[in-house]
MILO-618199 format. One record per residue (C-alpha): residue number from 0; residue in three letters; x, y, z. Coordinates in steps of 0.25 Angstrom, whole numbers, plus 5000, padded with zeros to 4 digits. Example, Ala and Ser with C-alpha at 12.3 -4.5 7.8 and 13.67 -1.06 7.14 Angstrom:
BEGIN
<atom 0,"ALA",<5049,4982,5031>>
<atom 1,"SER",<5055,4996,5029>>
REM end
This chain:
BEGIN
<atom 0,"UNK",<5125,4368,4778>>
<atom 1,"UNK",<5125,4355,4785>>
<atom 2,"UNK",<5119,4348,4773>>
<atom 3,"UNK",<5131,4353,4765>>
<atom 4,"UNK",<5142,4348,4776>>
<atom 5,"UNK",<5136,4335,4775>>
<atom 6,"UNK",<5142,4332,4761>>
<atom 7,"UNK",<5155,4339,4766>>
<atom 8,"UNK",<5164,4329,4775>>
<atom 9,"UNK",<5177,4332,4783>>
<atom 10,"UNK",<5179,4344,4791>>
<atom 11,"UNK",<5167,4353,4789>>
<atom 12,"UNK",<5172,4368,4794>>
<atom 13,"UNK",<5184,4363,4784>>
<atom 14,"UNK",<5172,4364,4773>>
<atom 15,"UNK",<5165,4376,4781>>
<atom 16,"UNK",<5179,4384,4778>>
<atom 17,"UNK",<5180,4378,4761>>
<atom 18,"UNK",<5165,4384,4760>>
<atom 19,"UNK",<5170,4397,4767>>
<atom 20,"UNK",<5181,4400,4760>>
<atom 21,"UNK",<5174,4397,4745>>
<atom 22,"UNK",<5163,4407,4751>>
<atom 23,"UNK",<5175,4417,4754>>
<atom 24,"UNK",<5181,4414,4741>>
<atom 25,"UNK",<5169,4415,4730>>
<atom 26,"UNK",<5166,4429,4737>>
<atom 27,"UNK",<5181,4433,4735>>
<atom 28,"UNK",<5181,4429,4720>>
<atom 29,"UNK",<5168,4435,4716>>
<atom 30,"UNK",<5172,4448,4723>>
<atom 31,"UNK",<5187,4448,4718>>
<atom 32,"UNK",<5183,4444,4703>>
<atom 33,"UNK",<5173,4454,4700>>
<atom 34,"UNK",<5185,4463,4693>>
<atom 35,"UNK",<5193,4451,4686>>
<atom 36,"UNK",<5179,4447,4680>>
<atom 37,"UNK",<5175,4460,4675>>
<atom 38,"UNK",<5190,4463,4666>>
<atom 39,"UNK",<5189,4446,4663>>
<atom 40,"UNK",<5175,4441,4663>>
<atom 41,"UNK",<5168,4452,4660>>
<atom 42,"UNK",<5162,4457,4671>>
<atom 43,"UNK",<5156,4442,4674>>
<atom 44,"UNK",<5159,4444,4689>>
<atom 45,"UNK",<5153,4429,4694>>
<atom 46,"UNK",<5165,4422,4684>>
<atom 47,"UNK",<5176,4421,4694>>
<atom 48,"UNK",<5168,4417,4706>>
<atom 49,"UNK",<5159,4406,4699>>
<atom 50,"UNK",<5173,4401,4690>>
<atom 51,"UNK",<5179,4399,4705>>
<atom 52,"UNK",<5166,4394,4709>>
<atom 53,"UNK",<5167,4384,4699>>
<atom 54,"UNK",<5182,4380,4705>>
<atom 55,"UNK",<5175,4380,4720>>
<atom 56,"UNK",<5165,4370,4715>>
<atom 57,"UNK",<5176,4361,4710>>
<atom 58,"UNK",<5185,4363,4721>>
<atom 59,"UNK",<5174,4360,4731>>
<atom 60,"UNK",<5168,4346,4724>>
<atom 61,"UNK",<5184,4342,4724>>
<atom 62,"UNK",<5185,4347,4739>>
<atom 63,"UNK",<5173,4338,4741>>
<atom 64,"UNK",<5178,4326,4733>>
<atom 65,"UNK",<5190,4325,4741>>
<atom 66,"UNK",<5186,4328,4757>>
<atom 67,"UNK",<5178,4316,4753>>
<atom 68,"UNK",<5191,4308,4749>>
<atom 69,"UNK",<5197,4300,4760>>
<atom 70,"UNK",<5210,4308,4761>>
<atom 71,"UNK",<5219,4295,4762>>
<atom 72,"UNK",<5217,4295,4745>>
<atom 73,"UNK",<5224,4307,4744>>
<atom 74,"UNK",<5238,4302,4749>>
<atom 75,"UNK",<5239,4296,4736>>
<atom 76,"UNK",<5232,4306,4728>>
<atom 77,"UNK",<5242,4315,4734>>
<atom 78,"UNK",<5254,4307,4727>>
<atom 79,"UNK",<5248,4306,4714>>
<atom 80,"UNK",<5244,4322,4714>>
<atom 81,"UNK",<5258,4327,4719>>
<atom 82,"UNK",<5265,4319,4708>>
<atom 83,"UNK",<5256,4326,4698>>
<atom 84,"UNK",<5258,4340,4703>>
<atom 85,"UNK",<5273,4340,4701>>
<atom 86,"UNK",<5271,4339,4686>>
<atom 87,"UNK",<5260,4348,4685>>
<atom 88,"UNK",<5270,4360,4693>>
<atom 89,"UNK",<5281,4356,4683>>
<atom 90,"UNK",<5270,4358,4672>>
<atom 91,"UNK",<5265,4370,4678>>
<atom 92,"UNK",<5279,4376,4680>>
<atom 93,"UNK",<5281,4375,4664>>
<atom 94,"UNK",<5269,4375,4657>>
<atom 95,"UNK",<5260,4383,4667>>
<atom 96,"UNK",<5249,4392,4664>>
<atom 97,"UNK",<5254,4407,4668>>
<atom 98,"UNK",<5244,4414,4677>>
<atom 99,"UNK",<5247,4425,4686>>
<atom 100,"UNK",<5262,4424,4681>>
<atom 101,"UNK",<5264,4413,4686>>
<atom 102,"UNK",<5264,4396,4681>>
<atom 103,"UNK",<5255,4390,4690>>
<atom 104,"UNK",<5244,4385,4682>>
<atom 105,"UNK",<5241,4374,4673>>
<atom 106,"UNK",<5228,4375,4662>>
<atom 107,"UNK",<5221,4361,4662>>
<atom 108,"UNK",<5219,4360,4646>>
<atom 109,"UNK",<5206,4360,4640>>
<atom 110,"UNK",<5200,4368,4653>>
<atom 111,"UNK",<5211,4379,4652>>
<atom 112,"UNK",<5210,4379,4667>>
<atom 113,"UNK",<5223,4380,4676>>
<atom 114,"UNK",<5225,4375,4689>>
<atom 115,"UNK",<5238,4379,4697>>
<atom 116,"UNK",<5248,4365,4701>>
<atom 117,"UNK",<5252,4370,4712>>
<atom 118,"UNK",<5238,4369,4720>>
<atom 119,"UNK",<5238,4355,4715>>
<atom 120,"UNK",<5252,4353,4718>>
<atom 121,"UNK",<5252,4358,4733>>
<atom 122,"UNK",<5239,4349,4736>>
<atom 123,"UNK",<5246,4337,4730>>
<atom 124,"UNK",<5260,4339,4738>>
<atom 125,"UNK",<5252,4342,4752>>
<atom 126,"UNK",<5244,4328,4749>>
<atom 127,"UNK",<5259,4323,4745>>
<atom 128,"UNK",<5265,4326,4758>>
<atom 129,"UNK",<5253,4322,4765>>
<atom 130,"UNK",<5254,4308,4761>>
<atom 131,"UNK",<5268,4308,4761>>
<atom 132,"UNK",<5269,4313,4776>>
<atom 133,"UNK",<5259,4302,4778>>
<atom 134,"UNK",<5269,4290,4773>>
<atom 135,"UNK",<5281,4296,4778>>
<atom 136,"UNK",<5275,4297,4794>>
<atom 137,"UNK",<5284,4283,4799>>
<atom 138,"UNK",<5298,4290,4794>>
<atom 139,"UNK",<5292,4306,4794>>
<atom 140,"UNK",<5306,4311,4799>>
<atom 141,"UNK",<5314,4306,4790>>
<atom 142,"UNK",<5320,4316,4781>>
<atom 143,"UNK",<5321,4308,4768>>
<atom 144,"UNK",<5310,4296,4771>>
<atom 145,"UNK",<5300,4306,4774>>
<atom 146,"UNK",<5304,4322,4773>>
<atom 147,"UNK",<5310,4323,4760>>
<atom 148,"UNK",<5297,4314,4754>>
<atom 149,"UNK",<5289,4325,4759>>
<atom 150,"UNK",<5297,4337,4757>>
<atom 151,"UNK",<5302,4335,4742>>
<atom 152,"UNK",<5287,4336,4736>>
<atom 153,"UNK",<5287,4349,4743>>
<atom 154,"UNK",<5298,4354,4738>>
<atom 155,"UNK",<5295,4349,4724>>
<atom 156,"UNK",<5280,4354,4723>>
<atom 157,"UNK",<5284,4368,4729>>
<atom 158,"UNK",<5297,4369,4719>>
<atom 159,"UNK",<5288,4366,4709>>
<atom 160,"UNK",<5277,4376,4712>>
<atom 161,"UNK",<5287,4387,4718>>
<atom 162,"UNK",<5291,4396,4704>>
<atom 163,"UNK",<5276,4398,4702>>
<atom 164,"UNK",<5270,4399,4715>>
<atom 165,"UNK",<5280,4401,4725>>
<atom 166,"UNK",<5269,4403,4735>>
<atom 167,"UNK",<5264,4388,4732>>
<atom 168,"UNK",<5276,4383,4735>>
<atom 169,"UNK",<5278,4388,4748>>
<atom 170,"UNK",<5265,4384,4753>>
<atom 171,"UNK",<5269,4370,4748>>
<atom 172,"UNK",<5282,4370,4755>>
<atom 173,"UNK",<5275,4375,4769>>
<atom 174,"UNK",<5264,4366,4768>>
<atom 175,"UNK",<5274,4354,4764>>
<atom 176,"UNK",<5283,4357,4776>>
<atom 177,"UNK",<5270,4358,4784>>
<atom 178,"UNK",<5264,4345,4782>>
<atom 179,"UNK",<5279,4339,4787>>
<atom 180,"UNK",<5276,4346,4798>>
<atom 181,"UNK",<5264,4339,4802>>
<atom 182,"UNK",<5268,4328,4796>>
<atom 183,"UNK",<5280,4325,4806>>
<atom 184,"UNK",<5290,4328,4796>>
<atom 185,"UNK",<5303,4331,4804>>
<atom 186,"UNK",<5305,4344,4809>>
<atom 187,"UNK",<5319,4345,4806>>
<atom 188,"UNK",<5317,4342,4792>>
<atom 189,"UNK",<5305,4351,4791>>
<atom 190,"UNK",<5313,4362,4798>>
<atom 191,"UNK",<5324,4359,4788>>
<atom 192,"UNK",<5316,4362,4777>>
<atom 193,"UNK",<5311,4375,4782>>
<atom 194,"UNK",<5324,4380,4784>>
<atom 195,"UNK",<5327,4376,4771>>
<atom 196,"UNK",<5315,4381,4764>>
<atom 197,"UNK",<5321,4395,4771>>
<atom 198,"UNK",<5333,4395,4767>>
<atom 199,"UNK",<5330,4394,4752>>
<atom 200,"UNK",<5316,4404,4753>>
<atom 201,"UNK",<5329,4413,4757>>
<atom 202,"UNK",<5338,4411,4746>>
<atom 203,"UNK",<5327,4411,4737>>
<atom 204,"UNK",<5322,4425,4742>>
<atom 205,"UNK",<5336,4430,4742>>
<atom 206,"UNK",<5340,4426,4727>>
<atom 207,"UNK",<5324,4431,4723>>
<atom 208,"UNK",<5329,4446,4729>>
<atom 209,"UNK",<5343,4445,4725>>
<atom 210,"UNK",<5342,4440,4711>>
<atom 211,"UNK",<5339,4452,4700>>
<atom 212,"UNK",<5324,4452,4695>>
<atom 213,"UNK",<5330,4448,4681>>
<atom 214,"UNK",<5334,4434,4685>>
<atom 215,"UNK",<5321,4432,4691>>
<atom 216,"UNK",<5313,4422,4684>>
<atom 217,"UNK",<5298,4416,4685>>
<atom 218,"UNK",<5290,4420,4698>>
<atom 219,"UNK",<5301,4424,4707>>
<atom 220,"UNK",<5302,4438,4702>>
<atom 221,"UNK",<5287,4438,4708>>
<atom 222,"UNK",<5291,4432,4721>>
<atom 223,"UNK",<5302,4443,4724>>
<atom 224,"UNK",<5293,4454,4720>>
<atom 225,"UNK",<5284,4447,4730>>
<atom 226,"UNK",<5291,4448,4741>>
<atom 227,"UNK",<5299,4461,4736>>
<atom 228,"UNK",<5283,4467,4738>>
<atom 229,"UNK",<5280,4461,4751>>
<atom 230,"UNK",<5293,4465,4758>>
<atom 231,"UNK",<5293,4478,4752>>
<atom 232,"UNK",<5277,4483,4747>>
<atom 233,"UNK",<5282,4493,4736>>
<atom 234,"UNK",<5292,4483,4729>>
<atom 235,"UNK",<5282,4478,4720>>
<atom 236,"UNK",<5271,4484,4714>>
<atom 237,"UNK",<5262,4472,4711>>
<atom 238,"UNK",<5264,4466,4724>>
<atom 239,"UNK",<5261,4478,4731>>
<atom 240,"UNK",<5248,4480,4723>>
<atom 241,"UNK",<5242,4466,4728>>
<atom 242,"UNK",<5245,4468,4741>>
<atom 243,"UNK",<5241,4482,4743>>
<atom 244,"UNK",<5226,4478,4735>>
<atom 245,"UNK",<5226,4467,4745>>
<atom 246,"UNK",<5230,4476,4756>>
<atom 247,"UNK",<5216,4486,4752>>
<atom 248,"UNK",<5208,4476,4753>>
<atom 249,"UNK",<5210,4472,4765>>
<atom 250,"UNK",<5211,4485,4770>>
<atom 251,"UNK",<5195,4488,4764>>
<atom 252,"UNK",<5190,4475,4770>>
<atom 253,"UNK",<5192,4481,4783>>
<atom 254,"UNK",<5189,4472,4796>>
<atom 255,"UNK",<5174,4468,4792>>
<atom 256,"UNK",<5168,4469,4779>>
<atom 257,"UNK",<5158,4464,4770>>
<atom 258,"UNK",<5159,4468,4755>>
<atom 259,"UNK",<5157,4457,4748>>
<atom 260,"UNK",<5163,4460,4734>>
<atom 261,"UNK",<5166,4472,4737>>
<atom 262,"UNK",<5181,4472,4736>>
<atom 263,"UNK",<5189,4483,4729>>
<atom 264,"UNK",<5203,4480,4727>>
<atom 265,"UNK",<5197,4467,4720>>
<atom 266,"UNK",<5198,4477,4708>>
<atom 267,"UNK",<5214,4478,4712>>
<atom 268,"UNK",<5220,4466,4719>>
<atom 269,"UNK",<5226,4456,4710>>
<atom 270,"UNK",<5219,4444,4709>>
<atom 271,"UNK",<5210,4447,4721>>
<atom 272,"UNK",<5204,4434,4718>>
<atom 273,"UNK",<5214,4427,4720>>
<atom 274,"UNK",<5229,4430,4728>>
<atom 275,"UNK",<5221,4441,4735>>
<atom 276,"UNK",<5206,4436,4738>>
<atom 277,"UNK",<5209,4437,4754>>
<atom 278,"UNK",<5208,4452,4752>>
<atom 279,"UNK",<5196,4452,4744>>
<atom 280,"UNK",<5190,4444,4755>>
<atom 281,"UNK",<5195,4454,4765>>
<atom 282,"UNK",<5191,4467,4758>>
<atom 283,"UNK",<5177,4461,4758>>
<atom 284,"UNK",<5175,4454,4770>>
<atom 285,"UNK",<5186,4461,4779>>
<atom 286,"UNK",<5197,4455,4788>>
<atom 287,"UNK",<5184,4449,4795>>
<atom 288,"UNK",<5182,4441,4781>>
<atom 289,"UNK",<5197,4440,4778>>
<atom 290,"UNK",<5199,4434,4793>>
<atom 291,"UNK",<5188,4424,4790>>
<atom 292,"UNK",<5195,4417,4778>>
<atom 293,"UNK",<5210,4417,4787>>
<atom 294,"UNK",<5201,4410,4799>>
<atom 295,"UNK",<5196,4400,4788>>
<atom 296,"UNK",<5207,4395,4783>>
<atom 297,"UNK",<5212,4396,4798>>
<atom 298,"UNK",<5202,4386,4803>>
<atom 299,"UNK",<5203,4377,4791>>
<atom 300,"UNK",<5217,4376,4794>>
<atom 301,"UNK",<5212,4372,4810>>
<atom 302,"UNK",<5204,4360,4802>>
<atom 303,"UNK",<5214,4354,4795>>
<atom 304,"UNK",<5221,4354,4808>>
<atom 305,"UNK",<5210,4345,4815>>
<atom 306,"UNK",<5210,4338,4804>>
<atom 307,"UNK",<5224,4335,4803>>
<atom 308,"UNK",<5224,4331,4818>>
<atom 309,"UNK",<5211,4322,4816>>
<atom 310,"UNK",<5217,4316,4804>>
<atom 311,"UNK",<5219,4300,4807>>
<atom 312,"UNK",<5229,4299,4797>>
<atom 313,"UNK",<5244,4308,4793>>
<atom 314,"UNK",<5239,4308,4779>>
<atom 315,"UNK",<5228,4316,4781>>
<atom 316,"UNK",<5233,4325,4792>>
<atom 317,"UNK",<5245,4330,4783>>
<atom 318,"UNK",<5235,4332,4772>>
<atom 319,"UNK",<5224,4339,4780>>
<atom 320,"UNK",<5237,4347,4785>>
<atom 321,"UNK",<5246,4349,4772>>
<atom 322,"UNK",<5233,4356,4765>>
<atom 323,"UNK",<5227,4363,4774>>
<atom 324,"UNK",<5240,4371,4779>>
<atom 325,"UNK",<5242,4374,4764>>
<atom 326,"UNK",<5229,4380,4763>>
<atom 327,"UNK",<5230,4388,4773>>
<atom 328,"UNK",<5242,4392,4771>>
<atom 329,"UNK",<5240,4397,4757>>
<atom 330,"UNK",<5228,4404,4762>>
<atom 331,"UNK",<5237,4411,4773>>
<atom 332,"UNK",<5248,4415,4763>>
<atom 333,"UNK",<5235,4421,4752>>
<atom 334,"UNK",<5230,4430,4763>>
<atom 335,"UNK",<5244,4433,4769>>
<atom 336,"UNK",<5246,4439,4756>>
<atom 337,"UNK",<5234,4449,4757>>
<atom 338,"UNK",<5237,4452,4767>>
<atom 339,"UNK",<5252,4455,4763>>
<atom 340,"UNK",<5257,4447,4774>>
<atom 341,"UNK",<5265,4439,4763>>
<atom 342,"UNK",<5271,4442,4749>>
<atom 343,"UNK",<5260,4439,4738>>
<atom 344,"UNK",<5261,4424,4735>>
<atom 345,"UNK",<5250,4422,4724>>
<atom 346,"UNK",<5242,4411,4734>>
<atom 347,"UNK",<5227,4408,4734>>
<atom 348,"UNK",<5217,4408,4746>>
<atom 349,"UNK",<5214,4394,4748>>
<atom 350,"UNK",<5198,4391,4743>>
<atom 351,"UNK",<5196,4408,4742>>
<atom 352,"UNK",<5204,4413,4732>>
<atom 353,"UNK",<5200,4410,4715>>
<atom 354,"UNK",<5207,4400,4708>>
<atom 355,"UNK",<5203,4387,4702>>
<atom 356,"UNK",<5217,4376,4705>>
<atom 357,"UNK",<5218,4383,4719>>
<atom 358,"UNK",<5203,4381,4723>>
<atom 359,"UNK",<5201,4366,4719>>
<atom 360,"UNK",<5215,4360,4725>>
<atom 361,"UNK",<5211,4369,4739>>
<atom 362,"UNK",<5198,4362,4738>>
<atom 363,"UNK",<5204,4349,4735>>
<atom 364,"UNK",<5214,4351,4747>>
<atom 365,"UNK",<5203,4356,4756>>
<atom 366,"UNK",<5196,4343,4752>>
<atom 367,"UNK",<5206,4334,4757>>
<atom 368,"UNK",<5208,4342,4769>>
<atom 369,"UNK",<5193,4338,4770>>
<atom 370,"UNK",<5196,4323,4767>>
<atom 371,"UNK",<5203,4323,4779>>
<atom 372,"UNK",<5194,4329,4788>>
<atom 373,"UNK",<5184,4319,4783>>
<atom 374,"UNK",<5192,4306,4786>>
<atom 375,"UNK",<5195,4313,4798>>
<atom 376,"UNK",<5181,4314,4801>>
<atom 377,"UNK",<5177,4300,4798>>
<atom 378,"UNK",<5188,4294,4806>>
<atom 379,"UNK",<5183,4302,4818>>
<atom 380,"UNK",<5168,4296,4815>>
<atom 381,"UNK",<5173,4281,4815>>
<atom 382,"UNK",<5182,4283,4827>>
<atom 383,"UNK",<5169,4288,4835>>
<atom 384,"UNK",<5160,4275,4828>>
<atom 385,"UNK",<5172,4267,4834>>
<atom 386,"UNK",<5172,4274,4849>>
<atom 387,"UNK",<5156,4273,4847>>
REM end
């Protein structure tokens, strides 16, 4: 193990939780894809787990390639890679490939393989705002200098995202409003937009239950009948079906449990690969196993924090910060969902779940988190040459 930590620099228990994680996850997809491979591939069980495999590797030579970046270079990657994202949303919105009912992918000519924007576009806005907090630190408080700068991309990349993936978006506008946070922003303008953000979730779930189902249009009839199913079980049938699947499986993992591959309601849960992995995992491996991945991302979460305190520069601790509370926060949301503890929102598990797009831009922004580690790292060594 040593040999191999030696290539990988930066924080090492951050790496230790990425290699945990992928090990959760190809056991998961090639326990979940069993059924799916018998109806689509014919019975070719290894296909689902060695095509996410084949993502992995890619995701993990990228994650490699840029821990090893000094992370400085990305405050102006950042600008070029947000300015292309807004394109590519507005592109997506129109002309997007339709999976899963909903316009949230684009097919890469030639390859025919899709990636979702919106992974792209949340990485580039988190960058975005990093660098922008960064430049605005000498006039932070001031509302149109430095809050309206910061808080206008926000608003524009979640918009954008919003009327395909509602769920996106709100883990956009949380983290945004997160990194103002720690980057000083002041707090009556960060509690202004709360309030704001309030006021219209309000009207905007008021007109979704008042207005007839007929003048409903794109994903919103799915959003009501969301949360229709989640305050009231019995409302909706489809929504009731997920959660009650996911609700078996927990209940057969029990406390402790080892049945690798042994899941049942793999054979029942929609897309138990995907949305609802996390019960999978626990049905096979019990709370015990469900616990551990909750305690990972947990402790990942504790790294960035050092990291962000250990960071010499603000660049680099708003971007250790921006991504990492977006990656946990998503992962909280997934496996709140199993768990039924929020409406079903459609969100990955972060490195666990299958999926091509969302697996090599989490590698990519575990990665920089690394980057940042790593410069933190070496600054401490030159600071000890200095003192020696």
């Amino acid at each position: 193990m040593s040999n191999v930590f030696k290539y990988l620099q930066g924080d090492r228990l951050i790496w230790l939780v990425v290699f945990l994680l992928i090990g959760f996850s190809m056991l998961g997809i090639y326990s979940s894809t069993s059924t799916l491979a018998f109806r689509l591939q014919g019975g070719n069980t290894e296909y689902y787990v060695m095509k996410q495999f084949f993502y992995v590797a890619i995701g993990f030579g990228l994650m490699f390639v840029t821990h090893l970046v000094d992370y400085r270079y990305y405050s102006r990657i950042a600008q070029i890679l947000w300015i292309a994202s807004i394109p590519l949303l507005i592109y997506t919105m129109f002309f997007g490939t339709e999976l899963n009912d909903a316009n949230r992918w684009i097919t890469i000519p030639l390859v025919g393989l899709t990636f979702q924007t919106s992974d792209l576009a949340k990485l580039a806005l988190i960058m975005y705002l990093a660098r922008q907090l960064s430049l605005k630190q000498d006039n932070i408080s001031d509302f149109k200098e430095a809050f309206l700068p910061i808080l206008l991309p926000t608003l524009l990349t979640a918009i954008l995202i919003a009327p395909e993936n509602l769920s996106t978006a709100l883990i956009i506008v949380f983290t945004g409003v997160f990194v103002m946070f720690v980057g000083r922003v002041s707090l009556k303008h960060i509690a202004l937009l709360a309030g704001s953000g309030i006021l219209i979730l309000s009207l905007f779930l008021t007109l979704l239950f008042v207005m007839p189902e007929s003048a409903l249009k794109g994903r919103t009839l799915t959003w009501k009948h969301r949360v229709e199913s989640f305050s009231n079980p019995t409302g909706n049938a489809d929504e009731e079906y997920q959660v009650l699947q996911s609700k078996i499986a927990i209940a057969k993992g029990g406390i402790v449990n080892l049945n690798a591959g042994g899941s049942d309601q793999k054979n029942f849960l929609p897309h138990p690969y995907s949305d609802f992995i996390y019960s999978i995992i626990i049905e096979e491996y019990g709370l015990l196993g469900g616990g551990v991945i909750v305690l990972l991302y947990l402790f990942f979460l504790y790294r960035c924090v050092r990291i962000v305190l250990k960071a010499p520069k603000a660049f680099g601790a708003f971007l250790a910060a921006g991504l990492g509370i977006a990656l946990v926060i998503q992962a909280m949301i997934n496996m709140a969902v199993v768990v039924n503890l929020v409406p079903v929102t459609g969100v990955t598990l972060p490195l666990v779940s299958m999926g091509g797009s969302s697996a090599i831009f989490t590698s990519i922004a575990f990665g920089i988190i690394l980057s940042v580690s790593r410069n933190v790292e070496l600054q401490s060594g030159e600071e000890n040459l200095e003192m020696a």
